[in-house]
C-alpha positions in Angstrom: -145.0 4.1 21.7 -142.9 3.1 18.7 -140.3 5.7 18.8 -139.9 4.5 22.8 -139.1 1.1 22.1 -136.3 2.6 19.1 -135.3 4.1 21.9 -134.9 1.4 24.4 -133.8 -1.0 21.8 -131.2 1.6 20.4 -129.7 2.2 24.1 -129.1 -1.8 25.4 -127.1 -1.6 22.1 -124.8 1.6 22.7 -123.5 -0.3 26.1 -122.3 -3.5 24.9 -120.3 -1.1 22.3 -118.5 1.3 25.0 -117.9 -2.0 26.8 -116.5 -4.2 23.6 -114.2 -0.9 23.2 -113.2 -0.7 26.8 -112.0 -4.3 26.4 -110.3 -3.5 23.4 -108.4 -0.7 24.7 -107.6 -3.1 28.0 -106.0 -5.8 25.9 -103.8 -3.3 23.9 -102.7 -1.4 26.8 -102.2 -5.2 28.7 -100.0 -6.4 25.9 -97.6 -3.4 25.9 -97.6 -4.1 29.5 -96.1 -7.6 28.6 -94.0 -6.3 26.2 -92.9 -3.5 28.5 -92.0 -5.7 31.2 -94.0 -3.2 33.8 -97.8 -3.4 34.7 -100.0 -0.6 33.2 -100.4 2.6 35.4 -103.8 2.6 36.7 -106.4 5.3 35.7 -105.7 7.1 38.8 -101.7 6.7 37.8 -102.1 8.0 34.2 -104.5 11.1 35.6 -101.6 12.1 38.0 -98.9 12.0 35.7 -101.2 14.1 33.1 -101.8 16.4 36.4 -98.0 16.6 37.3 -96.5 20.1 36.7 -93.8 20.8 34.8 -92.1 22.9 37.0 -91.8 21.7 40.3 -93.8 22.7 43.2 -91.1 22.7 45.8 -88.9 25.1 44.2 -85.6 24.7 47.0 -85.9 20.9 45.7 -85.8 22.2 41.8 -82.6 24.9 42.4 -80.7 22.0 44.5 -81.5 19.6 41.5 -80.5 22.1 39.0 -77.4 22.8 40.8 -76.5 19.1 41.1 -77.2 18.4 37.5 -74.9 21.7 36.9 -72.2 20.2 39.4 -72.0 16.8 37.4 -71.6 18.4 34.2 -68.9 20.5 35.1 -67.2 17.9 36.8 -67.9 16.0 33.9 -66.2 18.8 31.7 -63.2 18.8 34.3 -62.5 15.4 33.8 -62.6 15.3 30.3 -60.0 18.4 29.8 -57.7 16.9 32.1 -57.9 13.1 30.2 -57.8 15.2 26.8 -61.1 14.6 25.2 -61.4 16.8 22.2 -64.6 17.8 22.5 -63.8 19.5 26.2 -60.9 21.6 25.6 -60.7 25.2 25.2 -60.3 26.0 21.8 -56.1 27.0 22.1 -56.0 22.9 22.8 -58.2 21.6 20.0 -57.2 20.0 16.8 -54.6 17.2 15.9 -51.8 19.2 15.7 -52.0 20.6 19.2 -52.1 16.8 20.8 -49.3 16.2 18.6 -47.0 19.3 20.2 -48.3 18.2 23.9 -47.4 14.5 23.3 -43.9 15.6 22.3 -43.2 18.0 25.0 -44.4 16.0 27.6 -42.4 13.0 26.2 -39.4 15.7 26.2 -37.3 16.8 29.5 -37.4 20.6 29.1 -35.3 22.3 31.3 -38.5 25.3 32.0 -40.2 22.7 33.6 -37.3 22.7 36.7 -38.0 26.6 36.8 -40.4 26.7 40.1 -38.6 24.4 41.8 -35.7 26.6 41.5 -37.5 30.0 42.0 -38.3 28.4 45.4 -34.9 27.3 46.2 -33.5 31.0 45.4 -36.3 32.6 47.7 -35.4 30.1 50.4 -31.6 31.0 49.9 -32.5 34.9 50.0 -33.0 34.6 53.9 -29.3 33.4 54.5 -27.5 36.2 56.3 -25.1 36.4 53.4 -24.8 38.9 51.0 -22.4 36.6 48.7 -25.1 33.6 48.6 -27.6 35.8 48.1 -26.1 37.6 45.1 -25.0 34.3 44.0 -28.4 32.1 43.9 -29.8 35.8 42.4 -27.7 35.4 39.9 -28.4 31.3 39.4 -31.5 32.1 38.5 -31.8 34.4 36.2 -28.9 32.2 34.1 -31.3 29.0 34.6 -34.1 31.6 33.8 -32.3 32.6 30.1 -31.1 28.9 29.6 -35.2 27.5 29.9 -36.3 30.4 28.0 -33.6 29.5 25.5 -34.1 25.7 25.4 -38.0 26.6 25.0 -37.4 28.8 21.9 -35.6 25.7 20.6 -38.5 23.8 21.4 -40.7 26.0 19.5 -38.4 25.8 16.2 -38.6 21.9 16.7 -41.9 21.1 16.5 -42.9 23.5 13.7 -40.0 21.7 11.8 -41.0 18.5 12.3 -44.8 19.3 11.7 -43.5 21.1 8.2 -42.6 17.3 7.5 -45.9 15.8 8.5 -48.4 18.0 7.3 -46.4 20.4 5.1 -46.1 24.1 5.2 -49.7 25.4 4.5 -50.8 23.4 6.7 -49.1 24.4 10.1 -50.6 26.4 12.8 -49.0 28.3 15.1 -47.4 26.4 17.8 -43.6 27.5 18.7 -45.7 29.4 21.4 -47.7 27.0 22.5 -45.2 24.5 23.1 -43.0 26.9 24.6 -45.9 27.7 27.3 -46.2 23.8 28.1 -42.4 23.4 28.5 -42.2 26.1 30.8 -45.0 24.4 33.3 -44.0 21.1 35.9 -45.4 18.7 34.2 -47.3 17.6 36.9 -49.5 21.1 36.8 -49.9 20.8 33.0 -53.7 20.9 31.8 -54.8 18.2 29.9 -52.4 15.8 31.4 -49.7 14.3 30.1 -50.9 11.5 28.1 -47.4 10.1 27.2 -44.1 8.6 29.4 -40.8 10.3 29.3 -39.2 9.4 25.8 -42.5 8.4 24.2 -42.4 10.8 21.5 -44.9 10.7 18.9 -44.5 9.7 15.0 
C-alpha cells in the first residue's frame, strides 16, 4: 500500500510541473510575439512550417519562379552595365582608368562616331543610276573612313598622355585601343552610357 500512495502522491506532482513549464514557454513565446509585432503561429502553424519541403511540390511553379528570379537579376545586371556600376561590367570596362577614357571620349566629338550614318548615306547613294555619284560617294567614304580612323589613333595617343600625367607611367594600362573602339561607336549605341555632356571632360 505504501509504495501506491508514493505513487499517487509522486504523479499529482509531475502535472502541475508540465503545466508551470507550459506556461512558461507560453509567456516567452507571447512576449516575442509583442516584441515581434505578429501573433505567435499556432502549434498547428509551427508543425506545418517544420513539415514544409524544401523543394517545392509543384515543380512548373518552382522553374517559373527560378526563371523569374533569373530574369530580375539579369535585368538587374543590364541596368547596372548600362548606368556604369563597377561591380557589373565586363572586366575590359573595370577600373578607374577605363571610366576616366570613357568620360573623355564621350565628352569629346570624334568624328568615327558620324561613320554609320555615313556608311548608310553611301549605300543609299549606290542605287542612283549614276556611275559618277556612285564612284564619288565610294570614294567619300573611304576618305571619311581614313580621316575617323586617323582622328581615333589621335585619340588613343591623347589619353595615354594625359593619363601619363595623372597616374605616371608605371601606372598606365592599355587604353589607346580602347578609346579608339568607343570613338568609333554613335554615342547613342555606346555600352555603359555616356555618363558625361558634350565638353564635360574630366580632370
Amino acid at each position: 500500500m505504501a509504495p501506491r500512495d508514493n505513487a499517487n502522491t509522486a504523479s499529482p506532482g509531475a502535472a502541475p510541473t508540465s503545466a508551470a513549464d507550459q506556461a512558461t514557454a507560453d509567456a516567452i513565446a507571447a512576449a516575442e510575439a509583442i516584441g515581434k509585432g505578429r501573433p505567435t503561429p499556432t502549434r498547428k502553424e509551427r508543425e506545418a512550417a517544420r513539415k514544409r519541403p524544401l523543394v517545392p511540390n509543384d515543380r512548373k511553379q518552382a522553374a517559373r519562379e527560378h526563371r523569374e528570379k533569373v530574369n530580375a537579376a539579369r535585368e538587374r545586371a543590364r541596368i547596372g552595365m548600362a548606368n556604369g556600376e563597377e561591380k557589373y561590367l565586363p572586366l575590359r570596362d573595370k577600373g578607374p582608368q577605363k571610366k576616366w577614357v570613357r568620360d573623355y571620349v564621350d565628352a569629346r566629338i570624334s568624328i568615327g562616331e558620324f561613320l554609320i550614318p555615313v556608311m548608310f548615306v553611301v549605300i543609299i547613294l549606290t542605287f542612283i543610276p549614276s556611275v559618277e555619284a556612285q564612284t564619288i560617294s565610294i570614294l567619300a567614304l573611304w576618305a571619311f573612313f581614313l580621316v575617323a580612323v586617323l582622328d581615333s589613333t589621335l585619340l588613343g595617343f591623347i589619353v595615354r598622355r594625359k593619363l601619363i600625367q595623372k597616374h605616371g607611367a608605371d601606372k598606365v594600362e592599355k587604353v589607346r585601343w580602347y578609346a579608339a573602339m568607343r570613338s568609333l561607336q554613335l554615342r547613342a549605341l555606346r555600352l555603359p552610357k555616356p555618363q558625361v555632356k558634350r565638353g564635360q571632360f574630366p580632370d
